[in-house]
C-alpha positions in Angstrom: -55.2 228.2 75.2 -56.5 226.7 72.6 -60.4 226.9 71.4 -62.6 225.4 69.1 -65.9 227.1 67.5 -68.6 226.5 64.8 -67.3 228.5 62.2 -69.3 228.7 58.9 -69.6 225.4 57.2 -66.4 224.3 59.8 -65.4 222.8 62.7 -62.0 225.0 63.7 -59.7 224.3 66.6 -57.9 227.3 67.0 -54.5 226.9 68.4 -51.9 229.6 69.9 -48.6 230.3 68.8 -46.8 228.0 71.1 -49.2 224.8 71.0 -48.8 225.6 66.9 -45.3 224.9 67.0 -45.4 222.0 69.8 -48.1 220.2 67.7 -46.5 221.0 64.9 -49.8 221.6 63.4 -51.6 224.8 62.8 -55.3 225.7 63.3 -57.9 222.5 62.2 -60.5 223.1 60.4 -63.0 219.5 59.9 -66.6 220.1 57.8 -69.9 220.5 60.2 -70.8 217.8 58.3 -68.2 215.5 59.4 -69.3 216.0 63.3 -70.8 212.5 64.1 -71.1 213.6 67.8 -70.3 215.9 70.3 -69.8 215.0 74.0 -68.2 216.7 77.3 -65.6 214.7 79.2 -65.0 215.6 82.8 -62.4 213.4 83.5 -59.7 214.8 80.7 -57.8 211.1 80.8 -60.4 209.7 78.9 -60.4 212.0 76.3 -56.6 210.5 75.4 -56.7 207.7 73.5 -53.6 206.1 71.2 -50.0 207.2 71.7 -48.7 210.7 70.5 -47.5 210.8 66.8 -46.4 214.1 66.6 -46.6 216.8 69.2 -46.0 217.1 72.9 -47.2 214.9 75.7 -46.1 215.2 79.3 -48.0 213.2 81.4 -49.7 215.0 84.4 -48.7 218.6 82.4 -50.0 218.7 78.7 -51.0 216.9 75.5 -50.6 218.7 72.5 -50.7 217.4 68.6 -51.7 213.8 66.9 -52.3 210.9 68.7 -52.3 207.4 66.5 -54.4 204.4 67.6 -55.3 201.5 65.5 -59.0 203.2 64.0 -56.9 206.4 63.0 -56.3 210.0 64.6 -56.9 212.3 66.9 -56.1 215.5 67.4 -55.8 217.0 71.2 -54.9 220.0 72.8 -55.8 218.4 76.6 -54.8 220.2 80.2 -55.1 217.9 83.3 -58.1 218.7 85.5 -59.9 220.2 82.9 -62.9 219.6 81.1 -62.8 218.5 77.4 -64.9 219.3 74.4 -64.6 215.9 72.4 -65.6 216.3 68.8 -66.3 212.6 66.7 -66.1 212.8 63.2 -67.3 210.6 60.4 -64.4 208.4 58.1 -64.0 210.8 55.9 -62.9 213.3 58.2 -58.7 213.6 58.4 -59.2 213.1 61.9 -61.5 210.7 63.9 -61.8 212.8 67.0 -61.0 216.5 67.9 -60.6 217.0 71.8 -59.7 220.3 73.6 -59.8 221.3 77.0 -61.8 224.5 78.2 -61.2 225.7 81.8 -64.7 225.1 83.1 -67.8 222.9 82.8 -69.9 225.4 82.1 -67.4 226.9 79.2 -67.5 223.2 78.0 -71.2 222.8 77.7 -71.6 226.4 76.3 -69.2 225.2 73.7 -70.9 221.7 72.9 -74.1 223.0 72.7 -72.8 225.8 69.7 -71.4 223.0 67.7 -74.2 219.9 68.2 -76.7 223.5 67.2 -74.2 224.1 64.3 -73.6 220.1 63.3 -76.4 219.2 60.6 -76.3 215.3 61.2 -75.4 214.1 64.3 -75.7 210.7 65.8 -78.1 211.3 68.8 -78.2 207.4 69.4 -76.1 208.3 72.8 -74.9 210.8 74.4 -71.3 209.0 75.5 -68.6 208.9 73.0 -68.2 205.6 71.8 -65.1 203.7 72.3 -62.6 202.3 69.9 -63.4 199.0 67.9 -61.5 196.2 68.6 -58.9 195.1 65.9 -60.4 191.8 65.9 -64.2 192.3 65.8 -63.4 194.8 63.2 -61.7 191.9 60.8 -64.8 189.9 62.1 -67.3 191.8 60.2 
């Protein structure tokens, strides 16, 4: 089971053997820096966003690896009916958000509340995780 931890200077998603070779992706490791905001999903659908890129994703069971949408990637490691640590990053990050189940609520908020403690700048503007811009309001601007 994966697990993600304020480590130093870093964000680090820690991932087992097995989710390392069905994401195809070893352990992830983003700048505190980059953290733009740190929320806890209940509901772990909502945490999925995009379509996978590389990894595994079998709906109802397990999403594991990169998931593209049109504002960039993500990186999850989500198990249905579980809680999810979702980590927003800044631009310059390699990923735009980091999401990883934990088996309880409490484990989740225990975990969030490390990394927003860790995280020098976040955005405290609200406390939901904002959603994805619209391709079209985005060519507005």
């Amino acid at each position: 089971m994966a697990w993600m931890l304020a480590d130093g200077d870093d964000v680090v998603v820690h991932v087992t053997l097995r989710e390392r070779a069905a994401s195809r992706h070893g352990d992830v490791r983003v700048p505190l820096t980059a953290v733009r905001r740190v929320t806890v999903e209940p509901d772990w659908w909502r945490a999925l966003r995009g379509v996978p890129l590389r990894g595994v994703s079998v709906p109802g069971a397990r999403y594991i690896g990169t998931r593209r949408h049109h504002a960039g990637v993500d990186f999850v490691v989500i198990r249905p009916g579980e809680p999810v640590v979702c980590v927003e990053l800044r631009s310059s990050a390699s990923f735009q958000l980091l999401a990883v189940s934990v088996p309880t609520r409490a484990e989740a908020r225990t975990t969030a509340r490390s990394l927003v403690r860790a995280a020098p700048r976040l955005d405290t503007s609200t406390p939901c995780r904002q959603p994805l811009p619209v391709p079209e309001e985005d060519s507005a601007s």
